[in-house]
C-alpha positions in Angstrom: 35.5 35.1 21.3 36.2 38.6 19.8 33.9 41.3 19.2 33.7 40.7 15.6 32.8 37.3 16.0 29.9 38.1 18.6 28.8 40.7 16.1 28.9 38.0 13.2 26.9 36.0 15.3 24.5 38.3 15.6 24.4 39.3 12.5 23.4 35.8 11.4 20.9 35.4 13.9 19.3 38.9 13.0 19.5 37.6 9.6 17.4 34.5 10.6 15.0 36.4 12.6 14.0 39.3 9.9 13.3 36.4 6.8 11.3 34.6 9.7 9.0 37.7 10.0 8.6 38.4 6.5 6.4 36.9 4.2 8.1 34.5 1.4 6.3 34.0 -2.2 8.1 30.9 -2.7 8.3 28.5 -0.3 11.7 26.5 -1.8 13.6 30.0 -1.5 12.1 29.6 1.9 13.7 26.5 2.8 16.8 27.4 0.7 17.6 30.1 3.0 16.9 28.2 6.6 19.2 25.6 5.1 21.8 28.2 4.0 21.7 29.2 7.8 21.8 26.1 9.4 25.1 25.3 7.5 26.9 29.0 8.7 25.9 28.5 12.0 27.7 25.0 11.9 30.5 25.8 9.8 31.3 29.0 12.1 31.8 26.9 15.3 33.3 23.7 13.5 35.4 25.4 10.9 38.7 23.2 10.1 41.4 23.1 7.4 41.1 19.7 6.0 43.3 17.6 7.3 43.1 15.3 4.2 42.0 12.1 6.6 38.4 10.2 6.2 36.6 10.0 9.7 36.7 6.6 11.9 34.3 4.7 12.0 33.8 1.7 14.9 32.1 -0.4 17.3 28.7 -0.9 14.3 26.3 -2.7 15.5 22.8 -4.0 14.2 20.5 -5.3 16.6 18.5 -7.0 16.2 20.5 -8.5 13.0 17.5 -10.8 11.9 14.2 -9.3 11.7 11.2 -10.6 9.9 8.6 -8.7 8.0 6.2 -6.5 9.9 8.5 -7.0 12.9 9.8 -3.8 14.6 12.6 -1.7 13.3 16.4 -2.8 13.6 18.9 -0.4 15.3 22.3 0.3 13.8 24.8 2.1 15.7 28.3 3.2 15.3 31.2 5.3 16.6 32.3 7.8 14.2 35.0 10.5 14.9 37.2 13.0 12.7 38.9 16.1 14.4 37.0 17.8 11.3 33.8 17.3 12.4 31.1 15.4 11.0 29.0 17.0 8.1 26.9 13.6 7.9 26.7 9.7 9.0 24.0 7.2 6.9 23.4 3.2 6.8 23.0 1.9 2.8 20.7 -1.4 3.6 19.1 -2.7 0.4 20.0 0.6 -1.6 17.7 2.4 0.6 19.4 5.4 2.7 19.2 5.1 6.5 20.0 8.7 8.0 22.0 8.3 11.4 22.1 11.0 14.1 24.4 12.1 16.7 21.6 12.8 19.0 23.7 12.5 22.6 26.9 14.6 21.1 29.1 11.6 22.1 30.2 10.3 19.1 27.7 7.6 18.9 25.4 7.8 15.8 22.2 5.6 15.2 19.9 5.0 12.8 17.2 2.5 11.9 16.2 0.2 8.9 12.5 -0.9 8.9 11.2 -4.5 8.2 9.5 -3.6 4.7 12.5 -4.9 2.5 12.2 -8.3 0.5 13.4 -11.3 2.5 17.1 -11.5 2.2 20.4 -10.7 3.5 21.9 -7.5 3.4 24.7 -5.7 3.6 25.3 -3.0 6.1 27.1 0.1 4.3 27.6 3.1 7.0 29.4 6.0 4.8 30.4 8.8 6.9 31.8 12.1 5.5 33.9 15.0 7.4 33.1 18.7 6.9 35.6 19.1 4.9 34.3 15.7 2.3 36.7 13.0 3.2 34.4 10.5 3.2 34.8 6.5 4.7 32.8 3.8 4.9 32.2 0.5 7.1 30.3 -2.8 5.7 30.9 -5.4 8.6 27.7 -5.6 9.5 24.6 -7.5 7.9 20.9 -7.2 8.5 18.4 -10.4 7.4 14.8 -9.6 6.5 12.8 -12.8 6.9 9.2 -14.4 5.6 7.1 -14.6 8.7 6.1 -17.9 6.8 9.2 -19.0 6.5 11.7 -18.1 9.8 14.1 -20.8 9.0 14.9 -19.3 5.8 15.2 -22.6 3.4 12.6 -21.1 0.9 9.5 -23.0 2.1 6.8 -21.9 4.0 6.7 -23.7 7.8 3.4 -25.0 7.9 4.0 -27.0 4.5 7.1 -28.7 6.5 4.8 -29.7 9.4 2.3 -32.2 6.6 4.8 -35.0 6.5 4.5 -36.8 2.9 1.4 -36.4 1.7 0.8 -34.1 -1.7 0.1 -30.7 -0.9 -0.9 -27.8 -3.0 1.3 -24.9 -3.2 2.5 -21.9 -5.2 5.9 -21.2 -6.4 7.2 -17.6 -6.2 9.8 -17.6 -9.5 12.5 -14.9 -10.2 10.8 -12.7 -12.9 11.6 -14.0 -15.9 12.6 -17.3 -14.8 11.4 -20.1 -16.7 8.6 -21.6 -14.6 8.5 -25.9 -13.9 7.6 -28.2 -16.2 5.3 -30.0 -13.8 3.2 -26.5 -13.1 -0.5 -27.2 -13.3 -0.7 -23.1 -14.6 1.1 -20.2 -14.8 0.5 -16.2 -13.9 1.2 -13.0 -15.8 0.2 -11.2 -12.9 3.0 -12.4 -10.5 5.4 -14.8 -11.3 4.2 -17.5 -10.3 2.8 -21.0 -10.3 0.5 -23.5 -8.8 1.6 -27.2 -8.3 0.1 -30.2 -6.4 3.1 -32.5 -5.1 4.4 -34.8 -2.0 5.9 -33.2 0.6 9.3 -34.9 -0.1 9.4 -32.6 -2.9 9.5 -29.6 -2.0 13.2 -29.1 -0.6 14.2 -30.2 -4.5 11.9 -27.7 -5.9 13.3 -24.7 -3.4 16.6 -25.2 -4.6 16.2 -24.9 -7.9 17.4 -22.5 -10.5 15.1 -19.1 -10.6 12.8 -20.2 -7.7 12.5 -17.6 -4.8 10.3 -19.5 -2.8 7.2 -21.7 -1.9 4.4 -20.9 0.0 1.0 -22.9 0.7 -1.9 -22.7 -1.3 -4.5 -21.2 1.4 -7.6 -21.9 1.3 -10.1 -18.8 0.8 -14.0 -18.1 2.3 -16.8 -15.6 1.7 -17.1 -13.6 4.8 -20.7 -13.9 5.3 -23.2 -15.2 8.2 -26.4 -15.8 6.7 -29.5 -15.2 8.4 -33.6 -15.9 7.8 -35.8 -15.6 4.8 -37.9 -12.7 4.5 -41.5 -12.0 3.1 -40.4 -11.0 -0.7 -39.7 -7.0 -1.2 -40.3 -6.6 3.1 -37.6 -4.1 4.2 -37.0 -2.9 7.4 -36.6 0.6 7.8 -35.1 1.6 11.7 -33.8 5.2 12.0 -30.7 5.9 10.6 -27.6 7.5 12.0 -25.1 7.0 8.6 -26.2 7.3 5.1 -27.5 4.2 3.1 -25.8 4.3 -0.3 -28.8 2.0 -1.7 -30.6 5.5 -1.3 -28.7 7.1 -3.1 -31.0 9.2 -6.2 -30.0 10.2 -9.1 -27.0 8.6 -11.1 -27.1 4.8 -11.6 -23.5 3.6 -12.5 -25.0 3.3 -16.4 -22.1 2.9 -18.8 -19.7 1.5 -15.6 -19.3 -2.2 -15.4 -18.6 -4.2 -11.8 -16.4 -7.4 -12.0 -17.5 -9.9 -8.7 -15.7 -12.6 -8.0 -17.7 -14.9 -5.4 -19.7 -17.5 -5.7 -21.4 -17.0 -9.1 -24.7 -15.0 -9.4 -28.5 -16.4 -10.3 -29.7 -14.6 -13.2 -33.1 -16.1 -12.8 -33.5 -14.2 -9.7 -35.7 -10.7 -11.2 -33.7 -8.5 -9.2 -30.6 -9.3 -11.2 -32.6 -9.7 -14.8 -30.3 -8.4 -17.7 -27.9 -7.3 -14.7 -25.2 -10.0 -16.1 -23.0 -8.7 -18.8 -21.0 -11.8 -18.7 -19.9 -14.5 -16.8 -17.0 -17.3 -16.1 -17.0 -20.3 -14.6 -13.7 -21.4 -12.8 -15.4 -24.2 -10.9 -17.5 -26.2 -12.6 -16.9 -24.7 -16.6 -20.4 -23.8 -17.1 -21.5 -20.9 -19.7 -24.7 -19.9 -18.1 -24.9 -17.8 -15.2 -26.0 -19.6 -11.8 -25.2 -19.8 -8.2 -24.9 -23.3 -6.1 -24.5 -21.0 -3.0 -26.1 -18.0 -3.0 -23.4 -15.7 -1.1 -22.6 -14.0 -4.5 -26.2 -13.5 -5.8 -26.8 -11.7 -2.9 -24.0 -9.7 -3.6 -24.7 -9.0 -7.1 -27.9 -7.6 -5.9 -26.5 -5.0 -3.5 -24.4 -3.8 -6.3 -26.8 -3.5 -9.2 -30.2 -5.0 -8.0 -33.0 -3.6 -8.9 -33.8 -0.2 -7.9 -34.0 0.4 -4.0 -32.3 -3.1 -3.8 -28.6 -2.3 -5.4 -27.0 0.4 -5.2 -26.3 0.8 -9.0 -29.2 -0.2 -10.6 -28.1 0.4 -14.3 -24.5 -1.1 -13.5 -23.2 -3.9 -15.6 -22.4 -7.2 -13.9 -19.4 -9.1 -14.7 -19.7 -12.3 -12.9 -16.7 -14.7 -12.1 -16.9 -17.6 -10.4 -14.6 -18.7 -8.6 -16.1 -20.1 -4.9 -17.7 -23.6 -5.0 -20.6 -24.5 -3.5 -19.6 -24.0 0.2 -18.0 -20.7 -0.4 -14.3 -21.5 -0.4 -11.6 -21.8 -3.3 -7.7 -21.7 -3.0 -5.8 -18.8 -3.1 -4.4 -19.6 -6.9 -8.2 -19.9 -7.6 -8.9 -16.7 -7.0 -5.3 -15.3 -8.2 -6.5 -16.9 -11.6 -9.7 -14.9 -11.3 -8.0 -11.8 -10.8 -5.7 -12.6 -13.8 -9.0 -12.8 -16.0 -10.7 -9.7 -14.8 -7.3 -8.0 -15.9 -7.4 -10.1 -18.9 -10.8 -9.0 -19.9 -11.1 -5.9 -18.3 -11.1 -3.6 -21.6 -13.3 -6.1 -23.3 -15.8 -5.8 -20.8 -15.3 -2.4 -19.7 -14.7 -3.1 -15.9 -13.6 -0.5 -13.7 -14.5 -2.1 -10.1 -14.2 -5.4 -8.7 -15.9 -6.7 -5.7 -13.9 -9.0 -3.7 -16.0 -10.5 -0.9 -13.8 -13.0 -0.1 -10.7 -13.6 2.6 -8.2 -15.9 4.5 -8.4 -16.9 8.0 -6.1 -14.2 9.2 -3.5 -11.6 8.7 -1.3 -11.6 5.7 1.9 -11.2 7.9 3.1 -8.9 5.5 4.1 -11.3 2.7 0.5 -12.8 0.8 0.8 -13.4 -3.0 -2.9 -11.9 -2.9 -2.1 -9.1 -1.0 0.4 -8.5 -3.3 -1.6 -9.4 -6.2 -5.0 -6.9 -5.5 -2.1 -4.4 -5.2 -1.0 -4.9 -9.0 -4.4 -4.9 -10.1 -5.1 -1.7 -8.8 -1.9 0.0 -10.4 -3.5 -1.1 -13.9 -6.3 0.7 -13.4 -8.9 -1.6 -11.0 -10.5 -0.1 -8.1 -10.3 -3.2 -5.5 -12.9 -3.6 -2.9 -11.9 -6.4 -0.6 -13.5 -6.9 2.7 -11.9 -6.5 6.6 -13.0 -9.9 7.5 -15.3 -11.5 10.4 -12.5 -12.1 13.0 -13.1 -8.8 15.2 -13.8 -8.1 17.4 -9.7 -8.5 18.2 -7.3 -6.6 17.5 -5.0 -6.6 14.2 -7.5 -9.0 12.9 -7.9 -7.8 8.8 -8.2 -10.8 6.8 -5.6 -11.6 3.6 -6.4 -9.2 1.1 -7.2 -6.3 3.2 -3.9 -5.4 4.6 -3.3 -4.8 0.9 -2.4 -0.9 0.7 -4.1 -0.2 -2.6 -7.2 -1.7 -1.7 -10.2 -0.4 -0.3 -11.0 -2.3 2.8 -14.5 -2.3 4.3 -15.5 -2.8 8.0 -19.3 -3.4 8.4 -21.9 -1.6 10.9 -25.4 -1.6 11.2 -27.7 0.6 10.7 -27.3 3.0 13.8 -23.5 3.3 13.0 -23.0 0.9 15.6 -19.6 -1.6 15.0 -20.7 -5.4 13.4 -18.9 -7.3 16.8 -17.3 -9.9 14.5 -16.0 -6.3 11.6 -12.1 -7.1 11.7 -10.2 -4.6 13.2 -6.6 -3.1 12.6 -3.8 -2.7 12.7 -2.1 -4.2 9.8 1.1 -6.6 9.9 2.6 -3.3 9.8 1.1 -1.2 11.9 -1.3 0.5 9.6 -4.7 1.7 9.9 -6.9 -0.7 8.5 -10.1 -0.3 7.5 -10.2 2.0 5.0 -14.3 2.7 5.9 -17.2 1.0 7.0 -20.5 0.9 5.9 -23.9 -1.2 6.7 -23.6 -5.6 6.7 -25.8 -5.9 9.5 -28.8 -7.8 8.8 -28.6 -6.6 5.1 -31.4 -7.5 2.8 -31.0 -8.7 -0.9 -32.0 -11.4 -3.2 -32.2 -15.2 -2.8 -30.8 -17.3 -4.6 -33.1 -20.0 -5.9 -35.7 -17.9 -6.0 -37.8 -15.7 -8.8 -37.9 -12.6 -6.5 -37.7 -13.7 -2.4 -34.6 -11.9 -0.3 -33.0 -13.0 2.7 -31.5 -11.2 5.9 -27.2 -11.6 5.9 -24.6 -10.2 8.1 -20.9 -9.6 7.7 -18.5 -7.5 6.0 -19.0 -9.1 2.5 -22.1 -7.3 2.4 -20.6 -4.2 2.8 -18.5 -4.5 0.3 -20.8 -4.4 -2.3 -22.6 -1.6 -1.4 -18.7 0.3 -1.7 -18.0 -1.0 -5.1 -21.6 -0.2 -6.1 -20.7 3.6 -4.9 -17.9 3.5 -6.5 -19.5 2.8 -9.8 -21.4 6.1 -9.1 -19.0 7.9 -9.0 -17.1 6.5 -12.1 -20.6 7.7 -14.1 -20.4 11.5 -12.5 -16.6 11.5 -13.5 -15.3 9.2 -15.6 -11.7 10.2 -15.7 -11.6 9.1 -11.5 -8.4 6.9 -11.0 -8.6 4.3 -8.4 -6.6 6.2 -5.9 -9.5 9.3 -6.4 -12.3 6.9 -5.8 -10.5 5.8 -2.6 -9.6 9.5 -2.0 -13.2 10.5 -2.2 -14.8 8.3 -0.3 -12.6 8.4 2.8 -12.5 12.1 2.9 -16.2 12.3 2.6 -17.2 9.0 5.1 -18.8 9.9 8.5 -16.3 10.2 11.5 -17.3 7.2 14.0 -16.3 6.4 17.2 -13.6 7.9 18.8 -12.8 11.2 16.9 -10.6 10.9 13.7 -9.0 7.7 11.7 -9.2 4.6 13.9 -8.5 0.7 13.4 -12.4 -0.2 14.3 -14.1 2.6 11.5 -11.3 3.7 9.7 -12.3 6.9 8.1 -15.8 6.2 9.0 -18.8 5.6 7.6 -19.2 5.6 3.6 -21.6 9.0 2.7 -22.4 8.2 -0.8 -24.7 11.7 -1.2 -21.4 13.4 0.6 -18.8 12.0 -1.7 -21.2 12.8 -5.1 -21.9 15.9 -3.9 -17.9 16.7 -3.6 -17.6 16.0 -7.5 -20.2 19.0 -8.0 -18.5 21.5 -5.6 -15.1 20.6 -7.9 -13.5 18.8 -5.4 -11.8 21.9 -4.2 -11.5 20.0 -0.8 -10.4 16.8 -2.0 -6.7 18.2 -3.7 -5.0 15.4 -5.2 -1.6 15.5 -4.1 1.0 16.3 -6.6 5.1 17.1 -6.8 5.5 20.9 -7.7 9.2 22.6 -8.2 11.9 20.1 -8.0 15.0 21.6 -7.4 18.7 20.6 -7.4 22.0 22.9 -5.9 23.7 21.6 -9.1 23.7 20.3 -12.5 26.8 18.0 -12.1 29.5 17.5 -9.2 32.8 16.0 -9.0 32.7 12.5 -6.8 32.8 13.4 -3.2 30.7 16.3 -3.4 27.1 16.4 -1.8 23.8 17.5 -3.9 21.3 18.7 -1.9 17.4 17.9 -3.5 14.6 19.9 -3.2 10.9 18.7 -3.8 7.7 20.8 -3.0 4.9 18.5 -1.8 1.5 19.7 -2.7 -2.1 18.0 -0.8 -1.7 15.1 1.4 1.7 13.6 0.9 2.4 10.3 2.7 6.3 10.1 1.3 8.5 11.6 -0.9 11.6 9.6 -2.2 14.8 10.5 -4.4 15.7 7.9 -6.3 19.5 8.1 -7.5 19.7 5.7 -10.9 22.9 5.4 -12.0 25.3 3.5 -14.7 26.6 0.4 -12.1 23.6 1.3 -8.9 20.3 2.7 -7.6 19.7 4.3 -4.0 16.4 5.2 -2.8 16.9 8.2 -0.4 13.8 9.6 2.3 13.0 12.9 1.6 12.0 14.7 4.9 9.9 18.3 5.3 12.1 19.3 8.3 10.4 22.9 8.9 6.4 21.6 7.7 6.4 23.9 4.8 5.8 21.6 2.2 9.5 21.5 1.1 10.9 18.6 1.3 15.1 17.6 1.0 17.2 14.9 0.9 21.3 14.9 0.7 23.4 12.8 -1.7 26.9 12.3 -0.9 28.4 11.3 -4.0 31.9 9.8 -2.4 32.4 6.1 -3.4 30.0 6.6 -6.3 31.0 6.0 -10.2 31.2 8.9 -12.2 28.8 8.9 -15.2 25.6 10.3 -16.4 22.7 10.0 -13.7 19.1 10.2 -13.3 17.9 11.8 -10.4 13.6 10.5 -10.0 11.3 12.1 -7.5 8.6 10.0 -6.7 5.5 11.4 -4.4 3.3 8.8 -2.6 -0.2 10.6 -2.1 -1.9 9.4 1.6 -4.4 7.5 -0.8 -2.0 5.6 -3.2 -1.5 8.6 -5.4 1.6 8.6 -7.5 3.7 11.3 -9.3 7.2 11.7 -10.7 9.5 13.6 -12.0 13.2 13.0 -13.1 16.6 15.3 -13.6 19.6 14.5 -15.7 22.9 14.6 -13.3 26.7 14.1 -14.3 28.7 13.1 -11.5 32.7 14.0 -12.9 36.1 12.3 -11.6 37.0 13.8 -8.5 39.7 16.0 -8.9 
C-alpha cells in the first residue's frame, strides 16, 4: 500500500471521526453520511472493473423446508461467489425480503424466513448482485408454511379427521370473493367464511372444492369465570390495597360512550343495571327483552356500568348481546356472528368498546378465525377487551382470542397485586408477551342475577375484563378522538409495573392505574408520543433495472417495525426496514435487477409497539436497463 493510499485512508476515517463528534440537526443527513462511508471504505478495498459476469450462486439450502405456524425460524443458506465482490445476497419467500449475510467471510451466506406467512408453499428466490450490479438468481429451493391444525396439509383441520362419520360442525375458510356453499347454514362479512353442520365423509369433497382454503372445527367457547358465595346485599370488602381500583375512580363516568358485551345476556331487573341497557340481542334463544339464564354476564354488566361504586362507568350505555346459553358456552361461529353484529350496529348504537369475557380451551396456535376476527374488529375502529384465560398458572397458556395482537388482553390479580394462580400466562404461539395488563378478578363483587339488588363474590379473568373496558370508556369521555391503539397505548404505559421489573408474560405491563392513565390525558400526553413516520427519503426518483434504491424512513415514538412495500405493475415485495445505528433512521435496499420496468409505488408503512399505523407512499419509475 502506497503512501497516498494510507493517507486516503486516513482521510476517510478522520472524516468519520470529526461528523461523529459534531452535532447533526437532521438525523437522515446523519445516517446518509455513515452510509456514504460504509460504501467508500468497501469499495476502496474491493474495487473491480466489471467483469460483465453475474455471481454464482450454490449448495442453497432450507432447513428445515416445512415449518408450521408459530414454529421456529427456517434457515436458508447458500454459496455465493464473484471475483467482484459481493455488494448484496437476499431470499424472496412469499414476496417478503429475507436479508442474507456473509457473517464467517467464507462465502457462505444465510438468512432466515419466520413462520408468520399464510400456510402454503413457497418458492425460494435468492438474488445476489456483484459490486459492480450483475445480478443472478437461484429458485431450487421451497419452504412450506403449515396450519398447526392441519400438518398433513389436505385442507382440514386434524381433529375433525379423528370423529369418524358422524355430523360435525365446522367453518369453511373461502378465497375472498369466492362464492360461498349452497348448503352454508350462514355467511360472514367479517371473514370469509361459513358455518356448516355435515358428516364427516364430507368433508374431503368440500376441501377440494373450487374457492375453499380450508376447514377448520367449530370450537366450542366458555366464560372464564369461577363463581363463588352470595354476599349480604351492598357488603363490600375493603382490604388494603397495593394497585388502584378502577371502580374508584371519581370524576368522569363514560356518559355519551356506549360498551358492547357479548356474554351471557344481562338482567335488567337487577337495580344495579336499571336503565343501564341501551339495547339488546338475543342469539340464543331470540328473545327481545333483556335477561340472563346464567348470570356470568350480569355480573359483568355491572362492573362495567353498575351503579356507582359498583361499575366502573356508571353513566356508560350497555349494549348487550347474547350469545352464551345458559351454561356459559356457545360455538366459535356463535360468537363470530356476534362480533359481525356489534360491527353491524356499531354506529347505530354508538359503541366504541366491547367486552369479550369469553375464550377457548387453549392457545390459538397461531391460526384461530377469532383471533383473526377481534383483530379486524379493531382496525374498524373497536377497542377489544378479551380475557387471558384461567389455564395459568402454566406457561404459554393465553386462551383463543387473546393471542390476538390488536386486542387488549387482561390477566387478573387480587387485591394486593398478588397473581390470580389460574391468570393465563404468556407467551403467545409466537413468542409474544401476552398479557397486555392485569387488573383485580379476585373475589370481585357485583350483582346477582335473579335478584332485585343481592351481589355475589366471583373469581377469574372475566372479571377483570370488565373493569378494562369500563376504563376504557373513561377515557373515550375525557378524549373522544382516542383510537383503539391510544386507549391500549395509554393504559399499558400508565399500568403499575408487577413482579419482576419491566413487561413480563405473568403481568404484562402491569397493573391497570385508571387515575394514572386519566391523569396522562390532562398533562397532554407528552409522555405517551404516538409513534408516527417523519421524512421519507429516496436516493432517486427513477433508476434503470439493475440499479439499487436505497430508502430512507425516520421513525418517530415507539416503533415496533417499519416495512417498504415495493408495488409494482406485474409484483409486490414487502422489504424490513432496519435502524442499523439506533438513531431513529431506518433503511432498506431495493435491487431492481430481474424487476419489470414501469411506474411504481414505493409505501412506507410504520407499525407503532401498540398497533399504531402510518403510511406514506412515493411515485418510482424503474427504466429499461441500458
Amino acid at each position: 500500500m502506497n503512501f497516498q493510499s494510507i493517507a486516503c485512508l486516513i482521510l476517510l476515517a478522520a472524516l468519520l471521526s470529526l461528523a461523529a463528534s459534531f452535532p447533526v440537526q437532521d438525523a437522515l443527513e446523519k445516517n446518509k453520511a455513515s452510509i456514504w462511508f460504509e460504501k467508500e471504505y468497501s469499495s476502496y478495498f474491493n474495487s473491480s472493473e466489471d467483469d460483465g459476469r453475474p455471481p454464482v450462486i450454490m449448495g442453497v439450502s432450507v432447513s428445515p423446508s416445512s415449518l408450521k405456524i408459530g414454529s421456529p425460524r427456517a434457515e436458508i443458506n447458500a454459496y455465493v461467489h464473484d471475483e467482484a465482490g459481493i455488494e448484496t445476497v437476499f431470499a424472496d419467500v412469499g414476496n417478503r425480503m429475507n436479508l442474507m449475510l456473509d457473517l464467517d467471510r467464507d462465502g457462505r451466506f444465510t438468512g432466515y424466513c419466520g413462520s408468520n406467512l399464510p400456510p402454503a408453499n413457497y418458492r425460494v428466490t435468492i438474488i445476489a448482485v456483484d459490486r459492480s450490479g450483475n445480478a443472478a438468481k437461484d429458485e431450487s429451493r421451497s419452504l412450506t408454511i403449515r396450519d398447526p391444525n392441519d400438518l398433513n396439509g389436505n385442507g382440514i383441520e386434524d381433529s375433525l379427521e379423528e370423529q369418524g362419520d358422524k355430523e360435525q360442525k365446522v367453518i369453511v375458510l373461502h378465497e375472498d370473493n369466492a362464492s360461498r356453499q349452497a348448503s352454508a347454514s350462514n355467511e360472514f362479512r367479517l371473514l370469509p367464511i361459513s358455518a356448516l353442520t355435515v358428516p364427516s365423509d364430507r368433508l374431503e369433497k368440500i376441501a377440494s372444492s373450487e374457492g375453499v382454503k380450508a376447514i377448520y372445527k367449530d370450537q366450542k367457547l366458555k366464560v372464564l369465570a369461577q363463581p363463588e358465595e352470595k354476599t349480604d346485599s351492598r357488603v363490600r370488602s375493603s382490604p388494603p390495597r397495593r394497585i388502584d381500583d378502577p371502580r374508584g375512580y371519581k370524576g368522569y363516568t363514560g356518559k355519551g360512550v356506549n360498551v358492547a358485551l357479548i356474554d351471557t345476556g344481562a338482567d335488567e331487573g337487577h337495580e344495579a343495571l336499571s336503565g343501564r341497557i341501551l339495547a339488546f340481542k338475543d342469539f340464543v334463544n331470540n328473545q327481545t327483552e333483556a335477561y340472563d339464564d346464567n348470570g356470568h354476564g350480569t355480573h359483568c354488566a355491572s362492573l362495567i356500568g353498575g351503579e356507582e361504586g359498583m361499575g366502573v362507568a356508571p353513566d356508560t350505555g350497555l349494549v348487550v348481546i347474547k350469545v352464551m346459553d345458559r351454561d356459559g358456552a356457545c360455538y366459535t361461529s356463535d360468537a363470530l356472528k356476534a362480533l359481525e353484529w356489534c360491527l353491524e350496529n356499531k354506529d347505530i348504537y354508538k359503541i366504541r368498546v366491547i367486552s369479550f369475557s369469553v375464550g377457548g380451551e387453549g392457545p390459538s396456535g397461531g391460526s384461530s378465525l377469532l383471533d383473526e376476527a377481534c383483530n379486524r374488529m379493531v382496525q374498524e375502529g373497536l377497542i377489544m377487551c378479551v380475557a387471558a384465560g384461567n389455564s395459568g398458572p402454566r406457561e404459554a397458556s393465553i386462551v383463543v382470542p387473546g393471542e390476538a395482537e390488536n386486542v387488549i388482553t387482561v390477566g387478573a390479580v387480587d387485591d394486593s397485586g398478588d397473581i390470580f394462580e389460574l391468570s393465563s400466562r404468556g407467551p403467545t404461539t409466537g413468542g409474544e408477551i401476552k398479557p397486555d395488563l392485569v387488573t383485580m378478578g379476585v373475589d370481585i363483587v357485583s350483582a346477582l342475577a335473579g335478584s332485585k339488588s343481592d351481589q355475589s363474590s366471583v373469581s377469574g379473568t372475566s372479571m377483570a375484563v370488565p373493569l378494562v373496558s369500563g376504563g376504557a370508556a373513561l377515557l373515550l369521555e375525557a378524549e373522544e378522538s382516542l383510537s383503539p391503539s391510544d386507549v391500549k397505548r395509554i393504559l399499558l404505559k400508565t399500568a403499575d409495573d408487577l413482579g419482576a421489573s419491566g413487561r413480563d408474560n405473568t403481568f404484562g405491563y402491569g397493573a391497570l392505574n385508571l387515575t394514572a392513565a386519566l391523569q396522562s390525558l390532562d398533562r397532554g400526553r407528552s409522555n405517551l408520543y404516538i409513534p408516527a413516520l417523519g421524512e421519507v427519503d429516496l436516493n432517486r426518483e427513477e433508476a434503470a433495472v439493475g440499479e439499487p434504491v436505497m430508502i430512507e424512513a425516520e421513525g418517530k415514538g415507539e416503533v415496533k417495525s417499519i416495512n417498504a412495500n415495493i408495488i409494482g405493475p406485474d409484483r409486490d415485495m414487502e422489504i424490513p426496514m432496519d435502524d442499523f445505528d439506533g438513531n431513529g433512521v431506518f433503511s432498506a435496499r431495493w435491487e431492481t435487477s430481474f424487476w419489470t420496468p414501469g411506474e411504481y409505488q414505493i409505501k412506507i408503512d410504520l407499525l407503532g409497539a401498540f398497533g399504531e399505523l402510518d403510511h406514506k407512499s412515493l411515485p418510482f419509475r424503474l427504466l429499461e436497463k441500458g
